[in-house]
LOFIMAR-414655 format. One record per atom (N, C-alpha, C): residue number from 0; residue in one letter; chain; atom name; z, x, y. Coordinates in Angstrom, 1 decimal, padded with zeros to 4 digits. Layout:
N
<r><k>NUM</k><r>A</r><c>A</c><a>CA</a><pz>Z</pz><px>X</px><py>Y</py></r>
...
***
This chain:
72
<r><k>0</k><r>X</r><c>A</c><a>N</a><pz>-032.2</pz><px>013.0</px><py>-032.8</py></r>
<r><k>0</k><r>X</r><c>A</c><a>CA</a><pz>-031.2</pz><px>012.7</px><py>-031.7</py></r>
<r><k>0</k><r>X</r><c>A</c><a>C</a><pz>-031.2</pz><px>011.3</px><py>-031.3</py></r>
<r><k>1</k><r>X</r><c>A</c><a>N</a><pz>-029.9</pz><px>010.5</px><py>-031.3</py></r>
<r><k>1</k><r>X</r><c>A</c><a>CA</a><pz>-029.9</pz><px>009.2</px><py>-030.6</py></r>
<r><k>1</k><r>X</r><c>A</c><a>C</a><pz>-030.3</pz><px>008.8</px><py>-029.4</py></r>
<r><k>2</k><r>X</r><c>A</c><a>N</a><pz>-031.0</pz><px>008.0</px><py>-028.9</py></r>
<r><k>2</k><r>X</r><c>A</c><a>CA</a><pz>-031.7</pz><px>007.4</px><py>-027.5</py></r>
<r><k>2</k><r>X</r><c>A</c><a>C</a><pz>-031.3</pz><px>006.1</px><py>-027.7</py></r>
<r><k>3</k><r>X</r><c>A</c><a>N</a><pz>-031.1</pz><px>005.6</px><py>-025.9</py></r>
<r><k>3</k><r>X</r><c>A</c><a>CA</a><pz>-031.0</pz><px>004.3</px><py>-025.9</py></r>
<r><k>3</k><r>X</r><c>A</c><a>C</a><pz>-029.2</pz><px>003.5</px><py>-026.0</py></r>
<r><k>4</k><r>X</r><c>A</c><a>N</a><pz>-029.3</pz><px>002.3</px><py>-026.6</py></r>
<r><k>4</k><r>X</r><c>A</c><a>CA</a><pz>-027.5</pz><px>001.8</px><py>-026.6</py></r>
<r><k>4</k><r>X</r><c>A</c><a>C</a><pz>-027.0</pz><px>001.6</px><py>-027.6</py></r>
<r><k>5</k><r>X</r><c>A</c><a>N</a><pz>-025.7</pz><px>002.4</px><py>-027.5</py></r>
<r><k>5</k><r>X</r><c>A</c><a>CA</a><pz>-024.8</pz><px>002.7</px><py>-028.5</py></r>
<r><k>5</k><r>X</r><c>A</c><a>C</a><pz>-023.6</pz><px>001.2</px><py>-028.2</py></r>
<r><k>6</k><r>X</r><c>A</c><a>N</a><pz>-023.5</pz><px>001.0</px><py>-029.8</py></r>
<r><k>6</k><r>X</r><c>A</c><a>CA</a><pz>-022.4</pz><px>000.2</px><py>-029.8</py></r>
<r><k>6</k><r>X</r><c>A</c><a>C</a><pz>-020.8</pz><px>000.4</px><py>-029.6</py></r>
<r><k>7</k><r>X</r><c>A</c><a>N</a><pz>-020.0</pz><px>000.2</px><py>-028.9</py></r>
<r><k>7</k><r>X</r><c>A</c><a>CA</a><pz>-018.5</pz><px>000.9</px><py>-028.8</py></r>
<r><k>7</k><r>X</r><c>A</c><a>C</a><pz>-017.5</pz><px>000.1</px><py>-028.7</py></r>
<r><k>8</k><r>X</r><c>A</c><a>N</a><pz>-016.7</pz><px>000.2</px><py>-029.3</py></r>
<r><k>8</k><r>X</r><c>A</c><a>CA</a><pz>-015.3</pz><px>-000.7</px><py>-029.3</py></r>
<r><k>8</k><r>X</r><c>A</c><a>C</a><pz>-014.7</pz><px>-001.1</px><py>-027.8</py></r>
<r><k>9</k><r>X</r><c>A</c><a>N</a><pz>-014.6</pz><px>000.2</px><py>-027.2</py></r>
<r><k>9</k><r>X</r><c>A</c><a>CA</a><pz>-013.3</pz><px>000.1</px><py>-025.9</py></r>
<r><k>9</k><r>X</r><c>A</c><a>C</a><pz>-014.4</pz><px>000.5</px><py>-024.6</py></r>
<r><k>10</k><r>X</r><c>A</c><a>N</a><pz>-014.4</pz><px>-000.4</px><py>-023.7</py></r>
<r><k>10</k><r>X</r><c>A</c><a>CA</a><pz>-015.5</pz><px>-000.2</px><py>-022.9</py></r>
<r><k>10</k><r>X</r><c>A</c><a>C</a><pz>-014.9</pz><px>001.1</px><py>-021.9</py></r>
<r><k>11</k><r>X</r><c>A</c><a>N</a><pz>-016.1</pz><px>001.9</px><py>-021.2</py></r>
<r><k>11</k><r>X</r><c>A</c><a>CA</a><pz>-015.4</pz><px>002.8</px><py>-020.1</py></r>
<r><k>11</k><r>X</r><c>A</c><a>C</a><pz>-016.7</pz><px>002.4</px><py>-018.9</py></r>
<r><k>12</k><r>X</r><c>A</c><a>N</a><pz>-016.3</pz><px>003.3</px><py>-018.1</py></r>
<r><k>12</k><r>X</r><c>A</c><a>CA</a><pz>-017.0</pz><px>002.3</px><py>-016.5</py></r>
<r><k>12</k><r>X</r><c>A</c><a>C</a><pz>-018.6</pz><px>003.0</px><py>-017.1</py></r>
<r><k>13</k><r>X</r><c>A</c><a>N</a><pz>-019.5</pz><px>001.6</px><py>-016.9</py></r>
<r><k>13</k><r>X</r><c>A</c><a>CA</a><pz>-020.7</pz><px>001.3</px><py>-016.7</py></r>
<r><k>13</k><r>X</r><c>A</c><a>C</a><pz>-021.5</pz><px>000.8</px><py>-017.9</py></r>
<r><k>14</k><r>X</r><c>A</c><a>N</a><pz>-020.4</pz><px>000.9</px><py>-018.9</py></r>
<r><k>14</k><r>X</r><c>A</c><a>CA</a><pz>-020.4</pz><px>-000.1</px><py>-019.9</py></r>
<r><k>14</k><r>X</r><c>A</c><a>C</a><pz>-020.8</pz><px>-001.3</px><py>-019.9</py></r>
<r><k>15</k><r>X</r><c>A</c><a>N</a><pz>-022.2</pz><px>-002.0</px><py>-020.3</py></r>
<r><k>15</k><r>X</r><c>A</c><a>CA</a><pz>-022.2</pz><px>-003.4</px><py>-020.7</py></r>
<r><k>15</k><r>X</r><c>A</c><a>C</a><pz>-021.9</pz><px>-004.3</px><py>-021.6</py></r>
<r><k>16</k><r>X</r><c>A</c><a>N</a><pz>-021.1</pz><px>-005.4</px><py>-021.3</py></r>
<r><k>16</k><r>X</r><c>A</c><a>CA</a><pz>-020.1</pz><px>-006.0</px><py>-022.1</py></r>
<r><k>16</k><r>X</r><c>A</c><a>C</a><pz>-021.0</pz><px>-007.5</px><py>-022.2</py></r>
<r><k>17</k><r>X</r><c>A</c><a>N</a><pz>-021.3</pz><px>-007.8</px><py>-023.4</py></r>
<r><k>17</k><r>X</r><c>A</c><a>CA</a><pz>-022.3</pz><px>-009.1</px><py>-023.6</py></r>
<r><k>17</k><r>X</r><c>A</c><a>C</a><pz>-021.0</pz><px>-010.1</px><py>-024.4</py></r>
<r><k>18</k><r>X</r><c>A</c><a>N</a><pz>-021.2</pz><px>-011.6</px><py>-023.5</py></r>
<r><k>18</k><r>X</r><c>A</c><a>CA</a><pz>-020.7</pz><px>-012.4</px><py>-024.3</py></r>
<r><k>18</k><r>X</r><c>A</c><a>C</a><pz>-021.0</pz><px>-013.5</px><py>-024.3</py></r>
<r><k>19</k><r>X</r><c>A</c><a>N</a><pz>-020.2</pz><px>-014.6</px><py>-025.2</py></r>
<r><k>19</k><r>X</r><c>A</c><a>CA</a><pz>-020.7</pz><px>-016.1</px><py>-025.5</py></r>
<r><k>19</k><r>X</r><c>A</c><a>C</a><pz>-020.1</pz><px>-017.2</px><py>-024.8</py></r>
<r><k>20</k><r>X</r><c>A</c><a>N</a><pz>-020.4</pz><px>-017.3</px><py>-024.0</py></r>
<r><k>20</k><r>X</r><c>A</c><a>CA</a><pz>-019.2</pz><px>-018.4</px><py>-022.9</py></r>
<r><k>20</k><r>X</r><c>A</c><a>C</a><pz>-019.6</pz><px>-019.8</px><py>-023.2</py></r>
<r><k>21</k><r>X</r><c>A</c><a>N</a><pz>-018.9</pz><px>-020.6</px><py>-024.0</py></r>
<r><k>21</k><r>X</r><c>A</c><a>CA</a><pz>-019.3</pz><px>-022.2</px><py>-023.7</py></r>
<r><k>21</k><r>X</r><c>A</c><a>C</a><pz>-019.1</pz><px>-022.3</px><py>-025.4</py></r>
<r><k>22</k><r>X</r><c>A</c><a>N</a><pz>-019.6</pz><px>-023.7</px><py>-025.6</py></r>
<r><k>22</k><r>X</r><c>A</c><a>CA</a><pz>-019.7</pz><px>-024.3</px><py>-027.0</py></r>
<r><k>22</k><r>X</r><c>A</c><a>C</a><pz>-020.4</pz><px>-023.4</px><py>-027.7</py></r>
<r><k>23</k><r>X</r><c>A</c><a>N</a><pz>-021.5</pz><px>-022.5</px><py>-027.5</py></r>
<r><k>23</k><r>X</r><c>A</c><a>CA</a><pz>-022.7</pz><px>-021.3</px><py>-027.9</py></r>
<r><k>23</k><r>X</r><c>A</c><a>C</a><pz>-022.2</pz><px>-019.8</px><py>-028.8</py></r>
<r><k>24</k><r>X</r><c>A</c><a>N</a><pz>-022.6</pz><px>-019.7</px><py>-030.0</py></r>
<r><k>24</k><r>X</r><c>A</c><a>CA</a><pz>-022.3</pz><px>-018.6</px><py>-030.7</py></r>
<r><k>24</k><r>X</r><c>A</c><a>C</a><pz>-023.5</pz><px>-017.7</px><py>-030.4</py></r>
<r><k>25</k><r>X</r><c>A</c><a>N</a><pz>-024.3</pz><px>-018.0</px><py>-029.3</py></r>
<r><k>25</k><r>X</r><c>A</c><a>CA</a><pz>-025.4</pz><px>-017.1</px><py>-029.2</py></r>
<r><k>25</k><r>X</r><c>A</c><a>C</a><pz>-024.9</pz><px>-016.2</px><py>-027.6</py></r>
<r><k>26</k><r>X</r><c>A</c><a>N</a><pz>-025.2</pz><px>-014.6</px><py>-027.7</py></r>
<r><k>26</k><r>X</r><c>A</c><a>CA</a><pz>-025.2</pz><px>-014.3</px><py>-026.0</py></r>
<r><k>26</k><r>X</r><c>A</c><a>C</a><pz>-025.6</pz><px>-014.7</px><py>-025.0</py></r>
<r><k>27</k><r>X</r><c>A</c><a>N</a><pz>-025.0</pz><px>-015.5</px><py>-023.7</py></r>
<r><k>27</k><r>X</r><c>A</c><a>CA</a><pz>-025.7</pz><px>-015.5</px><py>-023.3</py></r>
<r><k>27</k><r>X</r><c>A</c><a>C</a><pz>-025.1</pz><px>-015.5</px><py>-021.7</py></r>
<r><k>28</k><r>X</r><c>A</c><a>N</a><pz>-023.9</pz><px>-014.2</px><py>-021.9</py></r>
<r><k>28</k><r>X</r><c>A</c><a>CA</a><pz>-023.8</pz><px>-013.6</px><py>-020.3</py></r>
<r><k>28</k><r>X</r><c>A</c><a>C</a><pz>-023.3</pz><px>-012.3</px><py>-020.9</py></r>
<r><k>29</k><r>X</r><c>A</c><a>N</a><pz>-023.4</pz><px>-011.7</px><py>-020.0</py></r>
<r><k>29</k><r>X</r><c>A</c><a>CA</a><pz>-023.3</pz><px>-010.2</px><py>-019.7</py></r>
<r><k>29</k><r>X</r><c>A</c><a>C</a><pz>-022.8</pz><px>-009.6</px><py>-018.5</py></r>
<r><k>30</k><r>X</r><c>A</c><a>N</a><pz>-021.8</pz><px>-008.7</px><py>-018.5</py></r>
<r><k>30</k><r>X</r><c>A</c><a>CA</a><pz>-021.3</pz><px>-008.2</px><py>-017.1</py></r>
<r><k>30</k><r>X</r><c>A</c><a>C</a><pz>-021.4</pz><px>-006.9</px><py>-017.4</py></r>
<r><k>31</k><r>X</r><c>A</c><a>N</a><pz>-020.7</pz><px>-005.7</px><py>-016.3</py></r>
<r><k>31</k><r>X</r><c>A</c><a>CA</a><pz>-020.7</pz><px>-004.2</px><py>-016.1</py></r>
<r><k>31</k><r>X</r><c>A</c><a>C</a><pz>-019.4</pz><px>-003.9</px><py>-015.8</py></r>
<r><k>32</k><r>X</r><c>A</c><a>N</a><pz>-019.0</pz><px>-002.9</px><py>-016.9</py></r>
<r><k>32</k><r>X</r><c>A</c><a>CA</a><pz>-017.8</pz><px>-002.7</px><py>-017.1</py></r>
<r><k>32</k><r>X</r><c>A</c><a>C</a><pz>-017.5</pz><px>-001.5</px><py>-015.9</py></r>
<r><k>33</k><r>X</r><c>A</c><a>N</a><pz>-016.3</pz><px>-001.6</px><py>-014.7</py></r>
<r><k>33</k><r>X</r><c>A</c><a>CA</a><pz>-016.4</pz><px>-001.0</px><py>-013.2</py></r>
<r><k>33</k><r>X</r><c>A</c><a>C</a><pz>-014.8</pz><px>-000.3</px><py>-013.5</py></r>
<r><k>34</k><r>X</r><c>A</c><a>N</a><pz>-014.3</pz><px>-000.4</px><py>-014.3</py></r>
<r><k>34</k><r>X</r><c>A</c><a>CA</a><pz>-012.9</pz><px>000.4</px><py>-014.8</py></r>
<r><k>34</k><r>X</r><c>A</c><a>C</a><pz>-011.8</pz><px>-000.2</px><py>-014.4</py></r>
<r><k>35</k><r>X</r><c>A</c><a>N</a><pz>-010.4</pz><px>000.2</px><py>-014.8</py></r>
<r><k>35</k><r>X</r><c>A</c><a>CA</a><pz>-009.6</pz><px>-001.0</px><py>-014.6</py></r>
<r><k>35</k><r>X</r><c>A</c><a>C</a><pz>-009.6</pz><px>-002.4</px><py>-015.3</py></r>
<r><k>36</k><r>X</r><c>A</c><a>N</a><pz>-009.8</pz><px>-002.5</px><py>-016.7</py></r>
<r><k>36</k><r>X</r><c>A</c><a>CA</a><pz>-010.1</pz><px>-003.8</px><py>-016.7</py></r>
<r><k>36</k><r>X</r><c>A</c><a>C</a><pz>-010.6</pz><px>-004.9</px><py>-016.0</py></r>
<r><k>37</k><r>X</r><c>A</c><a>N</a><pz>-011.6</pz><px>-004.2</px><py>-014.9</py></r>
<r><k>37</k><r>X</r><c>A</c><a>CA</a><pz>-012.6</pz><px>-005.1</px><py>-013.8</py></r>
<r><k>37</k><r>X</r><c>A</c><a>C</a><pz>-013.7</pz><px>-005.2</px><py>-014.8</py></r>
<r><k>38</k><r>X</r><c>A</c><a>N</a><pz>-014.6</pz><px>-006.5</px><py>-014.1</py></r>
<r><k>38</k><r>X</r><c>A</c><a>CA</a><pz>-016.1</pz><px>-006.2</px><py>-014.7</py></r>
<r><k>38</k><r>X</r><c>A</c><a>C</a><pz>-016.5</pz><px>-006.7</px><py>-013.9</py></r>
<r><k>39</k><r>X</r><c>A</c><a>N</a><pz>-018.2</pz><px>-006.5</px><py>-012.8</py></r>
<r><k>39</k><r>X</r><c>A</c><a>CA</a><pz>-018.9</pz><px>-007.0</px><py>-011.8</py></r>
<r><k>39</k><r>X</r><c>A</c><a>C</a><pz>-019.7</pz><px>-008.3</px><py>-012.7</py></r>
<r><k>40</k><r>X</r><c>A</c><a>N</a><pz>-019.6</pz><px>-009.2</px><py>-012.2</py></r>
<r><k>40</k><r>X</r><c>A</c><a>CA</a><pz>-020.5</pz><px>-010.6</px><py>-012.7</py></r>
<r><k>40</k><r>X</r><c>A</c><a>C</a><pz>-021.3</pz><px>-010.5</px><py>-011.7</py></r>
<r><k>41</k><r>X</r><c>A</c><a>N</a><pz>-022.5</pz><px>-010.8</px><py>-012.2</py></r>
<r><k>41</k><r>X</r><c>A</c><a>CA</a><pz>-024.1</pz><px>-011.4</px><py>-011.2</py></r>
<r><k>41</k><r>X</r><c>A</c><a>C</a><pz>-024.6</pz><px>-012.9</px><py>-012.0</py></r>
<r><k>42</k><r>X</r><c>A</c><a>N</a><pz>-024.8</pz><px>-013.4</px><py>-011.1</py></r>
<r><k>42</k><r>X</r><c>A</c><a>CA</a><pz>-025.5</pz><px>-014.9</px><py>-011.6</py></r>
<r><k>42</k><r>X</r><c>A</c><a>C</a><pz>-027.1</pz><px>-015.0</px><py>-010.3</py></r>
<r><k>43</k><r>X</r><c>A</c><a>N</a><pz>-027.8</pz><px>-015.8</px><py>-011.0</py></r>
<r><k>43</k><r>X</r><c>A</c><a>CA</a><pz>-028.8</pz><px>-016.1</px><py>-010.1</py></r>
<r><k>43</k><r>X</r><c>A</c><a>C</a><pz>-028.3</pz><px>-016.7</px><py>-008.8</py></r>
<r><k>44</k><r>X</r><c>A</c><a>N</a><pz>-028.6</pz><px>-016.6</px><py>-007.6</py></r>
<r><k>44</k><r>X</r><c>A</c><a>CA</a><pz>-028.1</pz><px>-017.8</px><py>-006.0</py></r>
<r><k>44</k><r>X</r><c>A</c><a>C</a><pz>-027.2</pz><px>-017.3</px><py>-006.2</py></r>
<r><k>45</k><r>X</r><c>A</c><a>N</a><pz>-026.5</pz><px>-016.6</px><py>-007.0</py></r>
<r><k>45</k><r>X</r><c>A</c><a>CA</a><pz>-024.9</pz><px>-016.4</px><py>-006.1</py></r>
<r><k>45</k><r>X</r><c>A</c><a>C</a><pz>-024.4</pz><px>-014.7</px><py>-006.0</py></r>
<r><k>46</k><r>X</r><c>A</c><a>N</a><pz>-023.4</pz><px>-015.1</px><py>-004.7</py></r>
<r><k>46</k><r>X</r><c>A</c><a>CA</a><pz>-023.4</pz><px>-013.4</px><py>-004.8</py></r>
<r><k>46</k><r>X</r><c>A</c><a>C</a><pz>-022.5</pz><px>-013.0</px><py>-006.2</py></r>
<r><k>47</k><r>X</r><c>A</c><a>N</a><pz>-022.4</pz><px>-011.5</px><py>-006.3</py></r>
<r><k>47</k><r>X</r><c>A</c><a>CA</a><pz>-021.8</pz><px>-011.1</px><py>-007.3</py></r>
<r><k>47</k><r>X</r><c>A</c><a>C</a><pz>-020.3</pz><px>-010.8</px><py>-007.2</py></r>
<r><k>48</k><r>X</r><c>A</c><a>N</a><pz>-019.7</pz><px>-010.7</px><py>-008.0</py></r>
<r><k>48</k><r>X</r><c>A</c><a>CA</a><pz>-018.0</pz><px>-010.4</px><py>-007.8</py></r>
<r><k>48</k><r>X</r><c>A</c><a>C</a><pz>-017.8</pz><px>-009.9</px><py>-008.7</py></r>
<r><k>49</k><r>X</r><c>A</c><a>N</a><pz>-016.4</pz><px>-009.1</px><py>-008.5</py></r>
<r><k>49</k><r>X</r><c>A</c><a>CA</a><pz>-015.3</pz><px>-008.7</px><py>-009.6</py></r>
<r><k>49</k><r>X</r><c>A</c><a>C</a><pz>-014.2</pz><px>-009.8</px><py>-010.1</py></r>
<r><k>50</k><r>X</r><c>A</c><a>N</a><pz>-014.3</pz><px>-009.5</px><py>-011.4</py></r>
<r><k>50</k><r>X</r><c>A</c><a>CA</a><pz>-013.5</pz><px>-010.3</px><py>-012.3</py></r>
<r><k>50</k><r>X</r><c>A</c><a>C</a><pz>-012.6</pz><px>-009.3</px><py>-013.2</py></r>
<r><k>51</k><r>X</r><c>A</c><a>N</a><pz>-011.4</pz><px>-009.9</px><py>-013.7</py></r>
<r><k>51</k><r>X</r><c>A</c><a>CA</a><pz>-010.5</pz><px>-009.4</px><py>-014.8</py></r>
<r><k>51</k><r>X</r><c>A</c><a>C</a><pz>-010.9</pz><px>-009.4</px><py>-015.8</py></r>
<r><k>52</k><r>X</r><c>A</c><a>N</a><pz>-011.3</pz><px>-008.5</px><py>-016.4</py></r>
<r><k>52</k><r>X</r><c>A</c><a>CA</a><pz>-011.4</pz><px>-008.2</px><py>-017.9</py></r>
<r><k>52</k><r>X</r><c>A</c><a>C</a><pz>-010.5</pz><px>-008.6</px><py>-018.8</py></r>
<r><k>53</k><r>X</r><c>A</c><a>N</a><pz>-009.8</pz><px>-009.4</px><py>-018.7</py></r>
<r><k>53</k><r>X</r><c>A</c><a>CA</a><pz>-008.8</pz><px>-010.2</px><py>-019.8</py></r>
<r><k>53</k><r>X</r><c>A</c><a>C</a><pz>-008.7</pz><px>-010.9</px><py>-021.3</py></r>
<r><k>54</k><r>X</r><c>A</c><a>N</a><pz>-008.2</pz><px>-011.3</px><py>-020.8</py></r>
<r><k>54</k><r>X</r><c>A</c><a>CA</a><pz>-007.9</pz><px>-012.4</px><py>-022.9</py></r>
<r><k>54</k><r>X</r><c>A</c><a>C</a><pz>-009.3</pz><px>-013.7</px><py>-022.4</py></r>
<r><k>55</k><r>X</r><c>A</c><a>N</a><pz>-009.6</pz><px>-013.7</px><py>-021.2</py></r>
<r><k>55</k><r>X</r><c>A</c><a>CA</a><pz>-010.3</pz><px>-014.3</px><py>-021.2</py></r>
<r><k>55</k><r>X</r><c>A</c><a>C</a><pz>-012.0</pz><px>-014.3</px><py>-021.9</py></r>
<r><k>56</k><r>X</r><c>A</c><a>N</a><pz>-012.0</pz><px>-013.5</px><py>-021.2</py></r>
<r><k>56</k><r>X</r><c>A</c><a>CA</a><pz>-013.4</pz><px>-012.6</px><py>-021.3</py></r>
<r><k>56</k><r>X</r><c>A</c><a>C</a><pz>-013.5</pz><px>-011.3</px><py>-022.7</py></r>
<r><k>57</k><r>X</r><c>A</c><a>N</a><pz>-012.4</pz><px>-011.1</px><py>-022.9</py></r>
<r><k>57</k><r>X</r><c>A</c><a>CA</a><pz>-012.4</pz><px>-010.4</px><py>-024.4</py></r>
<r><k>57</k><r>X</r><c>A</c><a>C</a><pz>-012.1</pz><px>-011.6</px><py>-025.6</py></r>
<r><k>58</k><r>X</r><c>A</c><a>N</a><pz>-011.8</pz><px>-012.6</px><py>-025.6</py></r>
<r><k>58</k><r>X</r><c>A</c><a>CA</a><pz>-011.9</pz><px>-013.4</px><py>-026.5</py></r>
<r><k>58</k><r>X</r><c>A</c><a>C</a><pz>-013.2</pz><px>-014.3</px><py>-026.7</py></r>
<r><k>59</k><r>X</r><c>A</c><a>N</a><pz>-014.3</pz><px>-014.1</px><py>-025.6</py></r>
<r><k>59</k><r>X</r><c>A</c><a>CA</a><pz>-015.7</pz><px>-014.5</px><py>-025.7</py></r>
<r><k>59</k><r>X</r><c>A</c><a>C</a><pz>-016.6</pz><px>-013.2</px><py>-025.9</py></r>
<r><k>60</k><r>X</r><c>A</c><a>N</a><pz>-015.7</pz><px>-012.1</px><py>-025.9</py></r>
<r><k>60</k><r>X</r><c>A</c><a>CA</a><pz>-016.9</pz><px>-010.4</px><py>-026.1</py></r>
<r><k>60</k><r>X</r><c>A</c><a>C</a><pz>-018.0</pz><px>-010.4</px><py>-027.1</py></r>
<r><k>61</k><r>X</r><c>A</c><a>N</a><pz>-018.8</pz><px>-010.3</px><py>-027.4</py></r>
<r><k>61</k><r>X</r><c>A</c><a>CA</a><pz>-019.9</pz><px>-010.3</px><py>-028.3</py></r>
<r><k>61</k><r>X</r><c>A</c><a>C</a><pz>-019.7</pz><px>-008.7</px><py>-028.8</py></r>
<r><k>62</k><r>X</r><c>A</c><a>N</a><pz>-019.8</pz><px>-007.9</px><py>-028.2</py></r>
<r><k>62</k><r>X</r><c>A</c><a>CA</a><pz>-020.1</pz><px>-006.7</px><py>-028.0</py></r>
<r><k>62</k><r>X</r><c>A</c><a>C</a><pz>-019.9</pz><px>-005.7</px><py>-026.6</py></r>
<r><k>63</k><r>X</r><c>A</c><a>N</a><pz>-020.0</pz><px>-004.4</px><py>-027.0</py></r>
<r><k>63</k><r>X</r><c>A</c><a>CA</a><pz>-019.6</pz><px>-003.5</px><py>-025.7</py></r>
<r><k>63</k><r>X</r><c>A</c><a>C</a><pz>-021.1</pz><px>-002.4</px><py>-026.2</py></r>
<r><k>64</k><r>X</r><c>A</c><a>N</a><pz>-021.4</pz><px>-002.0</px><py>-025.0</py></r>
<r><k>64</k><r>X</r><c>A</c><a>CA</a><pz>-022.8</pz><px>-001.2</px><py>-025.3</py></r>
<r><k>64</k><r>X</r><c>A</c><a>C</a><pz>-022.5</pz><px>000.2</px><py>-024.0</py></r>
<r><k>65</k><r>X</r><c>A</c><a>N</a><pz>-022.7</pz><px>000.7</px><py>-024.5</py></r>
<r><k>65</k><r>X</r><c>A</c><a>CA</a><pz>-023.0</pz><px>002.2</px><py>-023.7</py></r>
<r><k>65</k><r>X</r><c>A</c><a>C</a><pz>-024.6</pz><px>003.1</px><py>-023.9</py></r>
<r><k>66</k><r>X</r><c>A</c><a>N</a><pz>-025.1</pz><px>003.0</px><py>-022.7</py></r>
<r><k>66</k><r>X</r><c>A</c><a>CA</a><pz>-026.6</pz><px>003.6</px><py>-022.2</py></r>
<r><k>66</k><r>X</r><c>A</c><a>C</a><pz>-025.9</pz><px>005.8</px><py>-023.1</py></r>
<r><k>67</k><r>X</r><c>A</c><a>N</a><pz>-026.8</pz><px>005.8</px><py>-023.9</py></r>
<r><k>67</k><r>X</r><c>A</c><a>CA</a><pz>-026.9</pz><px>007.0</px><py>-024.2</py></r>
<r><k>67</k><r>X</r><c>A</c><a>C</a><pz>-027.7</pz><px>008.2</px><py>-024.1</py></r>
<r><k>68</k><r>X</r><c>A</c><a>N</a><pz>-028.9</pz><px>007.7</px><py>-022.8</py></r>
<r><k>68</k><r>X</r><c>A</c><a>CA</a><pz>-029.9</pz><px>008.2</px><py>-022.5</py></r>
<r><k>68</k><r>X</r><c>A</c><a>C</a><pz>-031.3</pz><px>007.8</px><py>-023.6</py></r>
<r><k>69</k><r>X</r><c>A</c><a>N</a><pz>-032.3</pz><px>008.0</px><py>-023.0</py></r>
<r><k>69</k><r>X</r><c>A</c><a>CA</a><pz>-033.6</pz><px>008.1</px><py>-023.5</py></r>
<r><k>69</k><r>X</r><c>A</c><a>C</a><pz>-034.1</pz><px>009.4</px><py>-024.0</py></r>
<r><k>70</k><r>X</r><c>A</c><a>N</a><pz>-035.3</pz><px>009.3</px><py>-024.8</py></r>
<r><k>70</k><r>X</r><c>A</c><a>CA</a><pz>-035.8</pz><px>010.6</px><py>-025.7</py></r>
<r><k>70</k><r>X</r><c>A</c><a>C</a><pz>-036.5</pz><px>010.9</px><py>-024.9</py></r>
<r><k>71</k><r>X</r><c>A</c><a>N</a><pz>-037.3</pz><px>012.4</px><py>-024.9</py></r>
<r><k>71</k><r>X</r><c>A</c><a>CA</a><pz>-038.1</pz><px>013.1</px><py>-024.1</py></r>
<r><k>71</k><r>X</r><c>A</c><a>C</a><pz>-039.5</pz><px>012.8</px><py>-024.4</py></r>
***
């Protein structure tokens, strides 16, 4: 049985969405996919917000990941 994070094309809410923002081919932000093409950003010191899920942020996507549960 699979445990753990599945990799998935099309995010659905609670989905984590990893990506590469800046000159960097390495991850190194990550949001939570809240439905609607929203996603909640958190940064350190700052509070957190909703953002658009757009051309913006899908043209830096690394990946989309969905929690599939843990093994017993």
């Amino acid at each position: 049985e699979a445990y753990g994070w599945k990799r998935v094309n099309k995010p659905e809410k609670f989905d984590v969405i990893t990506m590469s923002l800046g000159s960097t081919n390495v991850t190194n932000h990550c949001a939570l996919y809240v439905d609607n093409d929203k996603i909640l950003q958190t940064m350190i010191d700052r509070q957190s917000w909703l953002a658009p899920y757009g051309r913006y942020y899908k043209t830096y996507t690394i990946g989309i990941f969905r929690w599939i549960g843990m093994s017993n």
